[in-house]
Structures are given as structure tokens and as C-alpha cells.
C-alpha positions as CSV (number, residue, x, y, z in Angstrom):
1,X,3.9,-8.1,28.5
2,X,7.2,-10.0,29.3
3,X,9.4,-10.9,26.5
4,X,9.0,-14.2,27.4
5,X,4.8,-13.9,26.6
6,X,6.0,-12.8,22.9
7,X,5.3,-15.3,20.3
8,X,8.6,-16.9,19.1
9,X,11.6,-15.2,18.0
10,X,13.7,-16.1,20.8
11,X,17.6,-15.6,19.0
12,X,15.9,-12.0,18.4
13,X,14.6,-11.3,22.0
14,X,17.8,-13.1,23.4
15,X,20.0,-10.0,21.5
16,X,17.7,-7.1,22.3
17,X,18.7,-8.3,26.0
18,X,22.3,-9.0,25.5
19,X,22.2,-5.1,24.0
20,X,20.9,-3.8,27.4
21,X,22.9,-6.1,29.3
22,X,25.7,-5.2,27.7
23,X,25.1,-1.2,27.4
24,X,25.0,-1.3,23.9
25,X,22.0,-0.1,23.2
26,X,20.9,2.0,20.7
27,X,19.0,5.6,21.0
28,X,17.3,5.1,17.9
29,X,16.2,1.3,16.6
30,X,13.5,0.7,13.6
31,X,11.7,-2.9,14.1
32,X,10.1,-4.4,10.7
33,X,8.1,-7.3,10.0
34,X,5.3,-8.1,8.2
35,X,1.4,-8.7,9.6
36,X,0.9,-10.8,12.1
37,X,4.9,-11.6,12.9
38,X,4.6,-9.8,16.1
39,X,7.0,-6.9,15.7
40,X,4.9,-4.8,17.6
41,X,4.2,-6.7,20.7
42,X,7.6,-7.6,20.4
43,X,8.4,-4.0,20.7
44,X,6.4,-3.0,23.4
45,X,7.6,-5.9,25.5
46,X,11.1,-4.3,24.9
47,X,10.6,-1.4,25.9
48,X,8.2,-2.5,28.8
49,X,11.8,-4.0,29.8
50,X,14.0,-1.1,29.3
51,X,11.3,1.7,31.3
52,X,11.4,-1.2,34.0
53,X,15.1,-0.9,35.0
54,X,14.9,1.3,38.0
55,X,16.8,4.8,37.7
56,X,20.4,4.8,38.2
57,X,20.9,6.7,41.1
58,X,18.8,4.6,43.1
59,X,20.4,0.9,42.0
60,X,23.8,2.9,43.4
61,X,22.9,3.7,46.3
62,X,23.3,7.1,46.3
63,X,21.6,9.7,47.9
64,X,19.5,11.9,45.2
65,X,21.9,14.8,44.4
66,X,25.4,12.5,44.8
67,X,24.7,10.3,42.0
68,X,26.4,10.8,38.3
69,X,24.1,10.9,35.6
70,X,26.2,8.1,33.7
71,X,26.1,6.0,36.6
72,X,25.6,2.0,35.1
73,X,22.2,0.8,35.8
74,X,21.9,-2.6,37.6
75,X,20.6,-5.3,34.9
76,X,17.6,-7.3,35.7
77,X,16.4,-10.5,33.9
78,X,13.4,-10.1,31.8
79,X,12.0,-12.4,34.6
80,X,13.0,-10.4,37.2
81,X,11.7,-7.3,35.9
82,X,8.3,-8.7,36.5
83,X,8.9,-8.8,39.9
84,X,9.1,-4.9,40.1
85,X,6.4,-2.4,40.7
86,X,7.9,-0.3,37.6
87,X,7.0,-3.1,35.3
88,X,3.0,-3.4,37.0
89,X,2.9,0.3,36.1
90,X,4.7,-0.4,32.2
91,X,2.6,-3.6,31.2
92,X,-0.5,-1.1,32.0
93,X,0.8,0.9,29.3
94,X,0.6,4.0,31.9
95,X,4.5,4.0,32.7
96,X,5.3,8.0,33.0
97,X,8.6,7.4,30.7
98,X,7.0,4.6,28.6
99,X,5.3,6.9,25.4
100,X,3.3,6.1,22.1
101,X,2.9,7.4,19.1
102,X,0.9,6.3,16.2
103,X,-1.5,7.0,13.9
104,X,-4.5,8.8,14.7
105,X,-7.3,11.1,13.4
106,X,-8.8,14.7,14.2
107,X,-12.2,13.6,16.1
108,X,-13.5,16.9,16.0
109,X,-13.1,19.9,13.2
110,X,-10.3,22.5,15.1
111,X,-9.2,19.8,17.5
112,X,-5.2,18.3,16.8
113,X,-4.7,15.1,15.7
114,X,-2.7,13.3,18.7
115,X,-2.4,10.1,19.7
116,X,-3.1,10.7,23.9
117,X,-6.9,11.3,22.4
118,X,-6.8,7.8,21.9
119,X,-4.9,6.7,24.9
120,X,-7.2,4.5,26.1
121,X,-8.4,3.0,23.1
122,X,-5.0,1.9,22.7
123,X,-4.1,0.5,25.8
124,X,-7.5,-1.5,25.0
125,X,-6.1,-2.5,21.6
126,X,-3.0,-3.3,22.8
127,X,-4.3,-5.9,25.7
128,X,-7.0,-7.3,23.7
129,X,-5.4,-7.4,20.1
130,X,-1.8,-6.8,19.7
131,X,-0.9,-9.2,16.5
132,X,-3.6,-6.8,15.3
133,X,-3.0,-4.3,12.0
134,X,-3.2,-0.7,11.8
135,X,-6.6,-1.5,9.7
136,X,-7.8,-3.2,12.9
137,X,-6.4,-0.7,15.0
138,X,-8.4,2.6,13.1
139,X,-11.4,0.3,12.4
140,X,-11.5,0.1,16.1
141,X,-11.5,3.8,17.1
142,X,-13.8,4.5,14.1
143,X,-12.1,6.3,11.6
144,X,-14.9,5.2,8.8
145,X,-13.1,6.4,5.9
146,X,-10.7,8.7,7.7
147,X,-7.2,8.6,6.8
148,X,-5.0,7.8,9.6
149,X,-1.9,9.7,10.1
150,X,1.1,10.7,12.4
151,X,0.8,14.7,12.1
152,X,2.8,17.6,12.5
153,X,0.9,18.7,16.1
154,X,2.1,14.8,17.3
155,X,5.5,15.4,16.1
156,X,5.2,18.5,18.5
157,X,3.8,17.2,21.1
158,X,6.8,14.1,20.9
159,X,9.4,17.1,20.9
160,X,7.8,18.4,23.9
161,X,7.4,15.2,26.3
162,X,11.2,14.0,25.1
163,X,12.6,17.3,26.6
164,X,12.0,16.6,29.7
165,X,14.1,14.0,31.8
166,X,12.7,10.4,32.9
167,X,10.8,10.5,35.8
168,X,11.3,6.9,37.8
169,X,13.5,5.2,35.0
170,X,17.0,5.4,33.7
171,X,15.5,5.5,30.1
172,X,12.6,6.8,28.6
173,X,11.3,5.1,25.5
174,X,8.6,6.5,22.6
175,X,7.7,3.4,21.0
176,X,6.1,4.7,17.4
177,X,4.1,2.1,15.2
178,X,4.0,2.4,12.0
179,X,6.1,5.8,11.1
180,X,4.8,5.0,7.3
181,X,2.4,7.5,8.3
182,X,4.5,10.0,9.2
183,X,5.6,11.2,5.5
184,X,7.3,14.9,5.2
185,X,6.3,15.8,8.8
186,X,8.9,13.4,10.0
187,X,11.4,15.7,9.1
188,X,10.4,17.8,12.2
189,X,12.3,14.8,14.2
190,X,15.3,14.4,12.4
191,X,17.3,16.0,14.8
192,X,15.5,15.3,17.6
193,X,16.4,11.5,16.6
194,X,19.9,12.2,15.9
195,X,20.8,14.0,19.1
196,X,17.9,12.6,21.5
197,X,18.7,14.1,25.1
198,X,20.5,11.6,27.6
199,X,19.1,8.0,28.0
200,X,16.1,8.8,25.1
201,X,15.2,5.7,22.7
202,X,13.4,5.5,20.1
203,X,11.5,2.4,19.2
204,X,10.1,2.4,15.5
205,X,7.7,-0.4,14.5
206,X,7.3,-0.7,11.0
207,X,5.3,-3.2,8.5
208,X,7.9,-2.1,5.7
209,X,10.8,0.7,5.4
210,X,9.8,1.2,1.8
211,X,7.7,4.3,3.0
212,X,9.8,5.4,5.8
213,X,11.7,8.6,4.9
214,X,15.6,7.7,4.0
215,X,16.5,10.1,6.4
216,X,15.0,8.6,9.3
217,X,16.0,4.6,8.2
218,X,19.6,6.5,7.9
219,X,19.4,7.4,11.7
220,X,17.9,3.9,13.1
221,X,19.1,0.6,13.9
222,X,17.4,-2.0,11.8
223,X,15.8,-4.7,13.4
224,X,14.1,-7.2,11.3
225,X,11.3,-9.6,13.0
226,X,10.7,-12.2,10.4
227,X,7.7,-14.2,9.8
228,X,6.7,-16.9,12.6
229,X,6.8,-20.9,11.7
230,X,4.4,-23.0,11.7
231,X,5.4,-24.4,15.2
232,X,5.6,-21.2,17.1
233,X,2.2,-20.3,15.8
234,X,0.9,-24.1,16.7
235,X,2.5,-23.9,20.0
236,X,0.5,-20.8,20.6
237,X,-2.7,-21.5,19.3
238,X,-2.7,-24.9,21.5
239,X,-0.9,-23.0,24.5
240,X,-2.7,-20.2,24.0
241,X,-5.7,-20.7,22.7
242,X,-6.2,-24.0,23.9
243,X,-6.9,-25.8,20.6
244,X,-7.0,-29.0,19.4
245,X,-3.4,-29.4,18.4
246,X,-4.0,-31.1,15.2
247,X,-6.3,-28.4,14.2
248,X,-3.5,-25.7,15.3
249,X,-1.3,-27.4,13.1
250,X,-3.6,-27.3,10.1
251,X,-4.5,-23.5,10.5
252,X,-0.4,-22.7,11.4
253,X,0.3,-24.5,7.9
254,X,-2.3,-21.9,6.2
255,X,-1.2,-18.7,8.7
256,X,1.7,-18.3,6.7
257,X,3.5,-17.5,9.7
258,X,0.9,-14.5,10.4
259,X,-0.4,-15.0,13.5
260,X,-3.1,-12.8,13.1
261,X,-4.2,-14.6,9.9
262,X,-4.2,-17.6,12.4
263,X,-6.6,-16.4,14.9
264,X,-9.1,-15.3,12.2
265,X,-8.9,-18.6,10.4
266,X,-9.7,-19.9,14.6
267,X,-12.6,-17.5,14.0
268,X,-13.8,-19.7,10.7
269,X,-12.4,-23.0,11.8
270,X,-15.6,-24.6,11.7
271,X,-16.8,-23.3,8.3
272,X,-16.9,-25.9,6.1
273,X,-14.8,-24.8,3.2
274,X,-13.7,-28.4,1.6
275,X,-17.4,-29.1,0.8
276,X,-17.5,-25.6,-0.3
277,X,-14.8,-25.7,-2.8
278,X,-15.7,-28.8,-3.8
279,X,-19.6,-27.3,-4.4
280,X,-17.5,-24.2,-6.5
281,X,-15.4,-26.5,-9.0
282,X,-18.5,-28.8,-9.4
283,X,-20.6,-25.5,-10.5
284,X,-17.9,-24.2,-12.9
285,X,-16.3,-27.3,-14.4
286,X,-20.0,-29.2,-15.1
287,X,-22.9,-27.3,-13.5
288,X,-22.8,-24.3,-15.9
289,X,-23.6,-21.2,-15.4
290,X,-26.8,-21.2,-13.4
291,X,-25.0,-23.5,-10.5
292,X,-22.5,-20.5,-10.7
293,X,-24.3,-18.1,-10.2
294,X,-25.9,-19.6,-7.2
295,X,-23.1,-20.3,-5.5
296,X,-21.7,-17.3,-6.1
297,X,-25.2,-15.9,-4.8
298,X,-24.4,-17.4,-1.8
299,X,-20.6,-17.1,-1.1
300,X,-21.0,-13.6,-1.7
301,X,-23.4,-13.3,1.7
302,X,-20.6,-14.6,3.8
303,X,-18.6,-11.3,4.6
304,X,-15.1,-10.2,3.7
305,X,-13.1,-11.5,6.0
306,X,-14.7,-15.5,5.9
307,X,-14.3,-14.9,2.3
308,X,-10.8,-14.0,2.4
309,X,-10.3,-16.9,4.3
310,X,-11.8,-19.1,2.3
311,X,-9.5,-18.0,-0.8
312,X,-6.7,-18.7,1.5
313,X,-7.8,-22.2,2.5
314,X,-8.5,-23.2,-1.2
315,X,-4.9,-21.3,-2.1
316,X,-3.1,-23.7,0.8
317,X,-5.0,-27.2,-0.7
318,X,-3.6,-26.4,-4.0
319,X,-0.3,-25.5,-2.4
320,X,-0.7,-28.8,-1.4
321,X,-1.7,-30.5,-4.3
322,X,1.6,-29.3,-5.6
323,X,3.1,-30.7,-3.0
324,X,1.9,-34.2,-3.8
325,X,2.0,-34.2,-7.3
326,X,6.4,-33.1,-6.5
327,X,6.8,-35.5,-3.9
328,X,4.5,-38.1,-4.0
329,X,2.1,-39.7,-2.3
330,X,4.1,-39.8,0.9
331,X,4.0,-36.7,2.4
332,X,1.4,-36.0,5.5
333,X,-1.8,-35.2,4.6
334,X,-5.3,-35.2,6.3
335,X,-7.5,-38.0,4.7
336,X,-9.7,-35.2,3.6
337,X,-7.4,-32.9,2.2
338,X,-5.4,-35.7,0.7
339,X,-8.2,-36.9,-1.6
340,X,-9.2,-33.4,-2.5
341,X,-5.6,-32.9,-4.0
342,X,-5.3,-36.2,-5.5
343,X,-8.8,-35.5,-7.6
344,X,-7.4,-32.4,-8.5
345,X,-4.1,-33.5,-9.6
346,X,-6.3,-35.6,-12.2
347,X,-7.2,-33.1,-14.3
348,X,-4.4,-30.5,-13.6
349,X,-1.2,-30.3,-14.1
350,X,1.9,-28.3,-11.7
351,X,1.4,-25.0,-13.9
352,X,-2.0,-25.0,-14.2
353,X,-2.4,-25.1,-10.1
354,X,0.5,-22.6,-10.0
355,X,-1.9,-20.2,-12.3
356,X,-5.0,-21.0,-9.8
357,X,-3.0,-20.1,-6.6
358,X,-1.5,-16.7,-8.9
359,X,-5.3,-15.7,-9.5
360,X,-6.5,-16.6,-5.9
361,X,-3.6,-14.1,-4.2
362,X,-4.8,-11.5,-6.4
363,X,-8.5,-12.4,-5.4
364,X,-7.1,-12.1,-1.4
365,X,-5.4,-8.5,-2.5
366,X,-9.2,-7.3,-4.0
367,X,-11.3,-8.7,-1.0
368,X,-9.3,-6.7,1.6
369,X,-9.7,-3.6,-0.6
370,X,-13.5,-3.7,-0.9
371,X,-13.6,-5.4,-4.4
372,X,-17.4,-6.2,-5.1
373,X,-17.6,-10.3,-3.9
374,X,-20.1,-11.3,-6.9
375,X,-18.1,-10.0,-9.7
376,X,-15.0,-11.0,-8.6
377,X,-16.1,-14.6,-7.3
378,X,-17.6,-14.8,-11.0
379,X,-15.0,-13.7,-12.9
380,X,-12.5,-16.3,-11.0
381,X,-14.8,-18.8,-11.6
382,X,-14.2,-18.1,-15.3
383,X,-10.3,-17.8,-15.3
384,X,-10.4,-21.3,-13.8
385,X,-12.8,-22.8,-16.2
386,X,-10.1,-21.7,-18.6
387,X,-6.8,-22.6,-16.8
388,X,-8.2,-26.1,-16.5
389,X,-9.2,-25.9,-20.1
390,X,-12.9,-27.3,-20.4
391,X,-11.5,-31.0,-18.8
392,X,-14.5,-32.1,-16.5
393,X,-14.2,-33.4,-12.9
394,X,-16.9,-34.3,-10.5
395,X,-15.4,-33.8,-7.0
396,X,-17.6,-36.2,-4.7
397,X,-17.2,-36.8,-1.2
398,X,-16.7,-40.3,-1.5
């Protein structure tokens, strides 16, 4: 993909140009951001531009044995690079100097765990799902409940496809997602990190450094690719996924600039959680426990993720609620959402709501680690029963 395809982050793509551009780039960078903010794609479109900028020797004119192996590449635009037959080869992912590395499993007992067994899978992961996480990513070559790593045969076989020069390119790049999975094997690259051979980079892409050996952070440049805002992720949900853009902006508010979250909650957008939540406060606050437990009965059939993104719509209309109760009644609201958080304001105060979003975070962190629906939909049912503290509201429609 171009640079110019990435979501947002245009001050950050502007300097990872100016650092080809200018020569200064670096043999070793480490990219970080959180799910869904694109620093993946965003590294893979980087590189995709370096392994595009034709080999030295032939922007000089030279004929193949007269040309010095620091001769100064010619600099293309990132829009120009698309224009070359390099670049059809790199946005395929099948570039002969563009590599990856990233975690995999062992699909057979006495096979090695490398990452070309799953070549295709990622180019296919890459094209069709690239704000995805490396949960999506080993759900989608069925790892079950096989742990994912980056072993010591892959750090092997990086050592050995680094040695050699570039074929077609004056770089060659190994991009490596998520080098949290490396642990003490990644000592086997230290040096090769440290002293890469001529015109080698190294492209880490991380979700956090807090797991990355201290030895390899030491040797990197450190790139951070913050979260997106709300308007790059509206701009591409009604760019790219051509939707209504007062719906995009609603779902970019929630995303909490996670793209991916975004195009999951595009998934559920027609789910009717409002009437939902209201059906849920209705059943704890007056209903008792029968009306409970039937609407716990029946949120719990909905599957993980709809759940989780129900917790996360009911999370953002407090968050709003909050918002109201600060500012006032002048801030922009949907009609709907607007009366919801002035019922609610009625019987809550600021740090009750604050205590309600608390426990529905933690609620988010349980769903995504396979916490049993019923119990915990119960058991939050209860904890806001209390943080509202038996007061009694009757959320209607009208």
C-alpha cells in the first residue's frame, strides 16, 4: 500500500520520507502504537517505499561492475514510487528484499516454527485485514490454543536471508510485528541488529515496548504512532467504507481512535443497543431478579465480540452523560442518546457514572479473555444496582 492509503498520521509519514529523502535513515527503527492505530500498515507501507527505490547502480547510470556501493540513490515521491514495477512486485508482499517476520506456530510435531509456512496466509491477512491484531492474525491461521511465537529456527532463518545482498533494491528491509514474542531468543539478533550488513533495515512493529528486550529497544529508533482521531477514522469509514457520515461519526466517537474497534462496531451498527441498555437498567433497577436473569439469558447468546461492543457503547453514553452533566445541555448530542443521558443524570451523580464506566472496562478486559457472559453480565448487573444505590428509574422510550 502507498503511504498515502495509510489512515492518518500525516506529520508522521511526512518524516519517515524526509528520513529517506534526506539519507538519514536508520538501520534499525521500532514502530509502537496501540490496536487499531495503524502502526503496522503504516509500516509496511514504509517499507513497501524504501524496497521500491531502484538499486543504486542503476539510477547512476553505471554499467553493473563500475558503480560504488555508496553511490546516492535517486529519491522518488511516495507517489511516484507507484508508478514503478518494484513497487507492483512490494505491494504484493512478494518483493525479493522486502521480508517478514512474525509470530507463528509449529503446524506439524518435528517441523520448525517459521513464518514463510505462513507466507500466504499473511499476504492474505495483510490485504484483507491489516488494522487487524495478532489475535486476529493466529485466529486466522488456526492456532486454537497454540501459543504464537517468534522462535529461535526464525531468528536463524532471519540471520541467514539478511546475509546475503539485495537483489533489485538499494535496501532490503525485514519488517517484524510484534517482536513481544520474541523473548530470550532475540538475543540471537543483537548483533546482527547492531552491525546489519550494508543498506539492511530493520522495521519493528510493536503494540508496546514493555516486553521487548532492553537490549533490542537500546539498538532501535523509536517511532511512536499514536492513536487516530475521531476525524481520520470518520474520514475513513465514509471514504472508505462508504458510510453514512453521521453514523461514521458516531462509531469514530466510540472507536477510541482504534480503527479496528471501528469496523467491528460497522459490523454491529445496526444492533440495537439503546433499547438494549435501556431493557438492562429497567431489569436491575425495578424488574428484580427474574427480569435479570432473562435478559442476561439472552445477552449472553449474542457472542463475544457484539457483547464487547455493547459494553463499549453503553461505556461511551455514560462518557457522555458526563459530558452533559459538566457542560451542560449544549453540547451535540443525537436526540436519542441525549435523552438517554439526561434520564440517567436523574438518578446519578458524576462519581457514580465514573464507577459504572470503571466496572464496564473491566467487563471489556474479561470478555476478550473468555470470562463466562452469564456470570459476569450478572454480577455487573449487581455492582450497578449498588453504585446507583437502590434509587429507581424507569427508562422509557418516550
Amino acid at each position: 500500500m502507498l503511504l498515502s492509503e495509510v489512515i492518518g498520521h500525516e506529520k508522521l509519514k511526512k518524516q519517515l520520507v524526509d528520513m529517506v529523502q534526506n539519507q538519514r535513515l536508520s538501520h534499525a527503527m521500532l514502530f509502537v502504537g496501540p490496536d487499531g492505530a495503524g502502526a503496522l500498515p503504516l509500516a509496511i507501507a514504509f517499507a513497501q517505499y524504501i524496497v521500491s527505490i531502484p538499486n543504486a547502480a542503476e539510477n547512476s547510470g553505471a554499467n553493473l561492475f563500475g558503480a560504488p556501493e555508496t553511490s546516492v540513490p535517486k529519491m522518488y515521491s511516495p507517489n511516484e514510487i507507484a508508478a514503478l514495477p518494484a513497487y507492483h512486485r512490494a505491494s504484493q508482499l512478494m518483493h525479493p528484499d522486502l521480508h517478514f517476520s512474525f509470530p507463528s506456530i509449529t503446524e506439524k510435531p518435528g517441523t520448525k516454527n517459521l513464518s514463510s509456512n505462513f507466507i500466504e496466509q499473511w499476504r492474505e491477512f495483510i490485504n484483507g485485514y491489516p488494522y487487524g491484531n495478532v489475535f486476529d492474525w493466529l485466529q486466522s491461521i488456526k492456532a486454537d490454543n497454540k501459543q504464537g511465537n517468534i522462535s529461535a529456527d526464525e531468528c536463524a532463518e532471519i540471520i541467514k536471508k539478511l546475509s546475503f545482498k539485495s537483489f533489485e533494491s538499494t535496501y532490503k528491509v525485514l519488517v517484524m510485528w510484534m517482536p513481544e514474542y520474541l523473548g530470550k531468543e532475540g538475543n540471537k539478533l543483537l548483533k546482527l541488529i547492531e552491525e546489519p550488513p550494508v543498506n539492511t533495515i530493520f522495521i519493528l512493529v510493536a503494540a508496546s515496548d514493555e516486553q521487548i528486550l532492553p537490549t533490542i529497544l537500546s539498538r532501535c529508533q523509536y517511532i511512536k504512532v499514536p492513536r487516530l482521531t475521531k476525524e481520520d477514522i470518520q474520514t475513513a469509514l465514509t471514504e472508505k467504507g462508504h458510510l453514512d457520515p453521521e453514523k461514521a461519526a458516531q462509531i469514530a466517537a466510540i472507536s477510541d481512535g482504534n480503527y479496528r474497534e471501528a469496523l467491528h462496531l460497522v459490523q454491529h451498527s445496526d444492533s440495537d443497543f439503546l433499547t438494549q441498555i435501556r431493557e438492562w437498567l429497567n431489569a436491575i433497577l425495578k424488574g428484580g431478579p427474574l427480569a435479570q436473569n432473562k435478559w442476561v439469558e439472552e445477552t449472553s447468546k449474542m457472542g463475544r465480540e457484539p457483547q464487547k461492543q455493547f459494553l463499549k457503547y453503553f461505556n461511551h453514553l455514560l462518557e457522555q452523560s458526563i459530558r452533559l452533566k459538566v457542560l451542560g445541555a449544549d453540547i451535540p448530542l443525537d436526540p436519542a442518546l441525549k435523552d438517554f443521558a439526561l434520564r440517567i443524570n436523574k438518578i446519578a451523580g458524576v462519581g457514580q457514572l465514573e464507577a459504572m464506566v470503571q466496572e464496564l472496562d473491566k467487563a471489556v478486559y474479561h470478555i476478550e479473555r473468555n470470562a463466562n457472559p452469564k456470570m459476569l453480565f450478572m454480577a455487573l448487573g449487581i455492582k450497578f444496582y449498588h453504585i446507583i444505590q437502590n434509587k429507581t428509574l424507569i427508562l422509557t422510550e418516550g
